[in-house]
Structures are given as C-alpha cells and as structure tokens.
C-alpha positions as CSV (number, residue, x, y, z in Angstrom):
1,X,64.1,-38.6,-29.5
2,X,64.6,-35.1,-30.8
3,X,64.3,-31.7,-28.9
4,X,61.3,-31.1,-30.2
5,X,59.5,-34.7,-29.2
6,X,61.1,-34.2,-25.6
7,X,59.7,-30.9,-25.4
8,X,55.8,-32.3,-26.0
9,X,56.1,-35.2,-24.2
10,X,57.2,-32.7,-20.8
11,X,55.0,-30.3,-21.9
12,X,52.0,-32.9,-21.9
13,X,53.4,-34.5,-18.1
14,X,53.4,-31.1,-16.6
15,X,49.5,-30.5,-18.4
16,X,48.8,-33.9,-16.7
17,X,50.2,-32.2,-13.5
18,X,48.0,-28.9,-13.6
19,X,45.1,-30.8,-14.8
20,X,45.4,-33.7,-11.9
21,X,45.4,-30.5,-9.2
22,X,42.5,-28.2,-10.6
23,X,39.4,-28.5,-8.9
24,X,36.4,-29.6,-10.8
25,X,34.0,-27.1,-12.3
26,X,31.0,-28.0,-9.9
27,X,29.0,-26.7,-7.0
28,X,27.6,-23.3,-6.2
29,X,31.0,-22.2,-7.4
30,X,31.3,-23.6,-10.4
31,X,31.5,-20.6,-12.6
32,X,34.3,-19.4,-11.1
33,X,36.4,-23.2,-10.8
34,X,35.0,-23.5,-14.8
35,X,36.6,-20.0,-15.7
36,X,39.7,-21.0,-13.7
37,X,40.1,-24.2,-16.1
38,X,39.2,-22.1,-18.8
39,X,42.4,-20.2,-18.3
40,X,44.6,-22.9,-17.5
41,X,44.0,-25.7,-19.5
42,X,44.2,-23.2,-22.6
43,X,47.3,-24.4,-24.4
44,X,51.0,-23.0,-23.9
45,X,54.0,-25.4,-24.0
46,X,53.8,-25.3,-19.7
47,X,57.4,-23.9,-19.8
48,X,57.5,-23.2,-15.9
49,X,56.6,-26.3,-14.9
50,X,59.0,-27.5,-17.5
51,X,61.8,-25.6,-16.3
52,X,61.1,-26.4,-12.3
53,X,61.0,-30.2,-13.4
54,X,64.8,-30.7,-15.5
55,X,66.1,-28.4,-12.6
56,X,64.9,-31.0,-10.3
57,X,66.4,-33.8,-12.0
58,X,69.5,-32.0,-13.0
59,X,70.4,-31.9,-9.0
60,X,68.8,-35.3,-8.4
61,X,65.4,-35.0,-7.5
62,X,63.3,-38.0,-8.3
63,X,59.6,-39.0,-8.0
64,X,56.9,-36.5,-7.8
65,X,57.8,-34.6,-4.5
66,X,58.1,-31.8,-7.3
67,X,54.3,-32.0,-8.7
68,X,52.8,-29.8,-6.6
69,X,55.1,-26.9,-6.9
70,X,54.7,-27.3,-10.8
71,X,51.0,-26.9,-10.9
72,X,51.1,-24.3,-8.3
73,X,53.7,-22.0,-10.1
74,X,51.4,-22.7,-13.3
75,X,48.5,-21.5,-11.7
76,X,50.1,-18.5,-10.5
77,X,51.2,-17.6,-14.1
78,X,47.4,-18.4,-15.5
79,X,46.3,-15.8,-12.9
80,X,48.7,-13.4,-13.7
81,X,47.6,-13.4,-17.6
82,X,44.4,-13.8,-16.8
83,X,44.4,-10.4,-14.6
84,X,46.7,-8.9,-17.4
85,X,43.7,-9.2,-20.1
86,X,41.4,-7.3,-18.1
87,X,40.2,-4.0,-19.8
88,X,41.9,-2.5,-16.8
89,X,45.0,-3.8,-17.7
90,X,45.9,-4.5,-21.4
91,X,42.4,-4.7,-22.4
92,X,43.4,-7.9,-24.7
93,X,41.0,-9.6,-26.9
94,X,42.9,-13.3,-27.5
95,X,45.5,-14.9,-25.9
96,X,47.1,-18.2,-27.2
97,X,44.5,-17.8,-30.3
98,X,41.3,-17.8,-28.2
99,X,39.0,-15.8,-26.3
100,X,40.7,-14.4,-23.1
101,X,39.0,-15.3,-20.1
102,X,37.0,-11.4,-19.1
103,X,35.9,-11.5,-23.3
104,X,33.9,-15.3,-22.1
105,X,32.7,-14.9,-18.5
106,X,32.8,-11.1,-18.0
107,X,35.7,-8.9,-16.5
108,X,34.1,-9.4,-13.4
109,X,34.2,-13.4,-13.1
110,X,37.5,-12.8,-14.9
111,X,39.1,-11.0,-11.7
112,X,37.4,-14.0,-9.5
113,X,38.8,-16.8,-11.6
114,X,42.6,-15.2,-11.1
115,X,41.6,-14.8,-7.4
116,X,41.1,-18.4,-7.3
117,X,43.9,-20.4,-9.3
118,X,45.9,-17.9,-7.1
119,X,44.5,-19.3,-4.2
120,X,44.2,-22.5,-5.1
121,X,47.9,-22.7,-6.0
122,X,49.2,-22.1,-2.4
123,X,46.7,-24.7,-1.5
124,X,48.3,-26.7,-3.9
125,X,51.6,-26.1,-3.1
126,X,51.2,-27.2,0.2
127,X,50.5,-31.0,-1.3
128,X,54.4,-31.8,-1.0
129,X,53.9,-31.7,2.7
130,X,52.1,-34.5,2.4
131,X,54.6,-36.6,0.4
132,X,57.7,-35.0,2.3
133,X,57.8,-37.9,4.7
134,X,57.7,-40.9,2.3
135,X,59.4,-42.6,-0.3
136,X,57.7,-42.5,-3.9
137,X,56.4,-46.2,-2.5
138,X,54.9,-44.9,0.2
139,X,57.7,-46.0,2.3
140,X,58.5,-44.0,5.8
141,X,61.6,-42.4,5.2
142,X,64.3,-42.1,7.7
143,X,64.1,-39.3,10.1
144,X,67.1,-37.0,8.4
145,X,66.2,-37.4,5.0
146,X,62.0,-36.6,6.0
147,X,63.3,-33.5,7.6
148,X,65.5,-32.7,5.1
149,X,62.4,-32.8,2.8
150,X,60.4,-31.2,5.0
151,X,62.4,-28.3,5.2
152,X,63.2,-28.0,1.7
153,X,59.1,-27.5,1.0
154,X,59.4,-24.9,4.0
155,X,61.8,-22.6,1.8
156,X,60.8,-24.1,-1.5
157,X,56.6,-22.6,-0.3
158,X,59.1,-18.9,0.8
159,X,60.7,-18.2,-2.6
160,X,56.7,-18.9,-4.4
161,X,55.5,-16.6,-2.3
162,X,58.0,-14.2,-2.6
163,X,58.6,-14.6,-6.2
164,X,55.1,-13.9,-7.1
165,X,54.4,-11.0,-4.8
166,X,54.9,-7.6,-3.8
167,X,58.9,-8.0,-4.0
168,X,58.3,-10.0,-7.4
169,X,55.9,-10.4,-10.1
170,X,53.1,-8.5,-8.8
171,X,55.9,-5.5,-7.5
172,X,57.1,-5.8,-11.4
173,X,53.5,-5.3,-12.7
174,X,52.9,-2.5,-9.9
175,X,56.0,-0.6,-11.5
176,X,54.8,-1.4,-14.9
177,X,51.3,0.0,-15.0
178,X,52.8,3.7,-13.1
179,X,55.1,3.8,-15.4
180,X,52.4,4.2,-18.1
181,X,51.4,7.3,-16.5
182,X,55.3,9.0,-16.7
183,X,55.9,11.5,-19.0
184,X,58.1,10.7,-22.3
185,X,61.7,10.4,-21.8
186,X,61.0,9.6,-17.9
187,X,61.1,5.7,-17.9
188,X,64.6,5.1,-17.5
189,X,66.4,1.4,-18.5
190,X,67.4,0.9,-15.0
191,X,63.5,1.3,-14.2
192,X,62.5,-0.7,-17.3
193,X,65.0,-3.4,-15.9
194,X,63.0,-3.7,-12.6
195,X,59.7,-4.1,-14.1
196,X,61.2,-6.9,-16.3
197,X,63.3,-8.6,-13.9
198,X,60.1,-9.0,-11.3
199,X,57.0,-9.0,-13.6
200,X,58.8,-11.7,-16.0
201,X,61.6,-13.1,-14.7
202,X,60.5,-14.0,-10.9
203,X,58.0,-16.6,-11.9
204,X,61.3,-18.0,-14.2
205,X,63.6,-17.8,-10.9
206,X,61.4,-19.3,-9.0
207,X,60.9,-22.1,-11.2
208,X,65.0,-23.0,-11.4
209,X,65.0,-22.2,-7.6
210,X,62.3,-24.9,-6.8
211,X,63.5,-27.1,-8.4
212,X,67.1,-27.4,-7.1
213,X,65.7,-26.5,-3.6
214,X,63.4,-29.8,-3.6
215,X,66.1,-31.8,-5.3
216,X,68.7,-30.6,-2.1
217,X,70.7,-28.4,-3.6
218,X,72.7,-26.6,-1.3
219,X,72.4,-22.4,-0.8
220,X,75.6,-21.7,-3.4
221,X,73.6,-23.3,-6.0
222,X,70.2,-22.2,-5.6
223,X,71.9,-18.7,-6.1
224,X,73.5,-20.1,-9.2
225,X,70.0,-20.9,-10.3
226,X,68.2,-17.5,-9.5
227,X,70.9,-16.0,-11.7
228,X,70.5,-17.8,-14.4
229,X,66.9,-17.9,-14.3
230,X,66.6,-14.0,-14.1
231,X,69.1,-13.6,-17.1
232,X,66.4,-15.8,-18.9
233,X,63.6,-13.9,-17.6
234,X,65.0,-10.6,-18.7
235,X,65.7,-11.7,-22.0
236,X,63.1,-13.8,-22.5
237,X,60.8,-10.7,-21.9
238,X,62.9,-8.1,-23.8
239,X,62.2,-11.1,-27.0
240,X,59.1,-10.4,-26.1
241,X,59.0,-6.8,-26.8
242,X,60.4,-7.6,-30.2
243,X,57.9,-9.9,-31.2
244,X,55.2,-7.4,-30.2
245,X,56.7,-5.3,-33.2
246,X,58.4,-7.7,-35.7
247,X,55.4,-10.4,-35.6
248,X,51.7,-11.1,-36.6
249,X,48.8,-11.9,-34.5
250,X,48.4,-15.0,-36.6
251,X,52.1,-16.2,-35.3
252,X,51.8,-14.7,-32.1
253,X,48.4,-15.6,-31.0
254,X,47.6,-12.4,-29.6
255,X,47.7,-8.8,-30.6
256,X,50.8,-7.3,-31.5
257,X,51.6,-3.6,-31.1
258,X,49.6,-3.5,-28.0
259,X,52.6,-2.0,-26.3
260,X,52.2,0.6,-28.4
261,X,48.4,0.9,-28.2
262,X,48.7,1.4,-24.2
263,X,52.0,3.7,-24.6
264,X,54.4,1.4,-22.8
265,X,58.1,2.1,-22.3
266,X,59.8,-1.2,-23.5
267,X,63.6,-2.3,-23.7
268,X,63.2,-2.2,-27.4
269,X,61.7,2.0,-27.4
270,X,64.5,3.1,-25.5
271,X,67.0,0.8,-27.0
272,X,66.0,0.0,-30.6
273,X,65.5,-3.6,-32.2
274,X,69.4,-4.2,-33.1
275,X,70.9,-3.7,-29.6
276,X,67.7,-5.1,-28.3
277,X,68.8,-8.5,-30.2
278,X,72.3,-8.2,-28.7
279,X,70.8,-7.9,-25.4
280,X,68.5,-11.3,-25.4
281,X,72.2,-13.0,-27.0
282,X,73.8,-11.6,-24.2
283,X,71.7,-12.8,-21.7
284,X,71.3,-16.1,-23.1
285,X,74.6,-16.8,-23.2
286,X,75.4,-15.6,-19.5
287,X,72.5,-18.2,-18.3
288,X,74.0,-21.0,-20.6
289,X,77.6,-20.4,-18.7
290,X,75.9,-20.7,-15.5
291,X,73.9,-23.7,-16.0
292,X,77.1,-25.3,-18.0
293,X,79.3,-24.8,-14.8
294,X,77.6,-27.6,-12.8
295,X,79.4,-31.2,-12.8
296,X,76.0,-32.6,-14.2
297,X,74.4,-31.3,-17.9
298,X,71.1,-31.3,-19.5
299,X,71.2,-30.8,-22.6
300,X,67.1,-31.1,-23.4
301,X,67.7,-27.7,-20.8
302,X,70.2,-26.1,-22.0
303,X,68.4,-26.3,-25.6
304,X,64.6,-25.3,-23.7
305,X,66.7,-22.1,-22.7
306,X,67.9,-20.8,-26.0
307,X,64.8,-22.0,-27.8
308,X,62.9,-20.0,-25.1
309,X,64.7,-17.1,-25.5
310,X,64.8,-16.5,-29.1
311,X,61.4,-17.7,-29.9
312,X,59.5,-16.5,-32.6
313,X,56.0,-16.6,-30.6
C-alpha cells in the first residue's frame, strides 16, 4: 500500500472517530450541534488525530483506548479555525474551499458552535475513562495494568488542557492578535517564535504526547515526543506563512495574502522566503532524528512528518 493509500485510509478511521463522537444536530439546540458538524466534518486530511494514533502504536498502544482523545483534540482544532474566521479575527471568507462557518450561520452562532465542539471535546475526552478498566473485549483488566490506564488518561486529559489553553494554543493566538497592534520593526523573532510554537504547534505536541502517554510511554519519552512535535509545529506553521505568499486560493483553499491584508508579522517578513525554507528543512530534519532514535520505526510517520511539513496546501 503506498504512502498515499495509508494516509486516506487513517485519515477516513480518524473521520469515523470524530464523526462516531459528535452529537446529532437535534433538539432545541440544534443550530448550534448542526454548525458544530458543519465545521468539523468539513474535509482536511484529520492530521492530529492521525499523528496521536501512529504515536500510539509506535509505543504499543492497541485498541481504541486512544479514540477519544483523537476526536477530542480534533474538535479543539475545528473550534480554534472556526473562532479564527470570525470577522473579529481573520475575517475569512472559505476555508478548505467552502463557506466558513460565521459566512453560513452568522458570526454570532459561529462563536457558539466553537464554544461547543470546545466543550464537547473535554466531554469527549473523558470517554477513555470509561474503557480505562477493560480489555478491548470488555474483559476486567488486572488491578495494575487498570490503574496504569487510568492514570495515563489522568495526565493524558492535563497536557489537552494545557496544550490548548492559556499556556498553549489560545496563549499563542493571545500573543498573535497584540502583536498586530505593535508598531513596524517591534515584533521580534523570539516573539514571533512564541506565537508559533503555542498557536500551532501545541495542538501538534499534544497530539505526539497523547499518544505515547496512553500507549505507556515513560516521562523520558513523552519529552522526546513534545520535542519533536514542536519542531513540527513550528515548521509546519512557518510553511505556512510561505504558502500564504507563493500559492493560489484555488491550491490553498483559502485566501492567500491575508497575512498581509491584517498586517501580520510572519517568520517569512522578518526573515525572507529563502532562509524561511532553510528553517522548515531544519526543523524537519531535527524532528525526524528524534523520532528515528527510538528502538521501534514508523515509517508511514516518519513520511506524514515531512509530507506535512513541506506541503504545498
């Protein structure tokens, strides 16, 4: 089977995933739980999810102990874009070659449907509390193991929590929108570092993390993990900033130059597109040392990661 197969058939399990854990868009809320799907059943290649499942397996991990952390960590990233599109925020038109979700149900229905896949992925995420004391047969597990499970959720529930609030993502996206209102010159790389390190590449570490938490991997190698995963992040976002001014909105499936449009400070401004590219091979290359140091490989990972780094949309 070749990269590219592997890649849609993981893709489609982890859309099976998110799909199987979204509420249904009925009741007096159904608006809001109909937006919410809106936004996350809208396409993408489910690359978190991805990631948190081969990182899983790649220490071990078997059954679906892992499913609920995937759908919550792709709900989280839903809400994030879907609160990113707001006229508030990028004022974006399309995302993955549709409608974003404030252009279809209103900025204001927009702002609840984030609120709620937000919500509903802790909710989620607390699934694999159920599933922490049995076997994928439904088997009682023995004492030692069920706690080891049990306490692997605990801190596997801390780093989504963490990684996706005020000392992550949403700290990252804090830093972000004041730096819009700095003068020229002001935004500094170590600053521009921050903002991509937590508004990017948190949701990525805490993807890798999850996954070798769940699977049992011990403290060294979760650390290992979160390395490599915010090398990944980091490039992964400053490939971003290049396809925002190299690409086409057809390619892309959303606006390019809007970085430009809202006068944001990005790695490739300050730095210029060639040593932006030496940057993201850099990067790519320090994650690929880390996650080639283990005594176990994946190569479909190992592949995901430089694909996802230099990808062209």
């Amino acid at each position: 089977m070749s990269f590219e197969e592997t890649l849609a058939k993981r893709s489609a399990e982890a859309e099976r995933v998110l799909a199987a854990y979204l509420p249904k868009a009925e009741g007096p809320a159904g608006t809001v739980l109909e937006a919410m799907r809106y936004s996350a059943m809208s396409g993408g290649k489910r690359l978190r999810p991805v990631l948190m499942y081969e990182c899983y397996t790649l220490f071990g991990g078997k059954g679906t102990f892992v499913e609920p952390f995937m759908a919550a960590l792709e709900m989280i990233h839903n809400y994030s874009l879907v609160h990113d599109d707001l006229p508030a925020m990028d004022n974006d038109e399309y995302r993955r070659g549709r409608k974003t979700t404030w252009c279809v149900y209103g900025d204001g229905m927009a702002v609840l449907a984030g609120d709620g896949l937000l919500n509903c992925a802790f909710e989620t995420a607390a699934r694999a509390f159920d599933f922490a004391g049995t076997g994928e047969k439904g088997e009682a597990l023995p004492p030692e193991e069920s706690g080891k499970r049990f306490r692997a959720a605990a801190r596997a529930m801390q780093v989504l929590a963490k990684k996706a609030g005020v000392f992550g993502m949403i700290g990252g996206q804090c830093a972000d929108v004041e730096a819009e209102k700095l003068p020229s010159g002001a935004v500094t790389e170590e600053l521009l570092l921050y903002i991509h390190q937590n508004k990017t590449a948190a949701l990525i570490e805490a993807a890798m993390m999850i996954g070798a938490i769940l699977a049992g991997a011990d403290a060294e190698t979760v650390a290992c993990m979160e390395q490599a995963a915010r090398s990944i992040g980091i490039a992964f976002q400053i490939q971003d900033d290049i396809l925002d001014v190299v690409s086409t909105t057809e390619t892309l499936g959303k606006p390019v130059g809007s970085d430009e449009k809202n006068n944001k400070v990005t790695y490739v401004r300050l730095n210029g597109l060639e040593k932006s590219r030496m940057e993201v091979d850099r990067l790519s290359r320090e994650a690929l040392d880390i996650l080639r140091s283990f005594g176990a490989r994946d190569l479909f990972l190992e592949t995901l990661v430089e694909r996802l780094i230099t990808r062209e949309k």
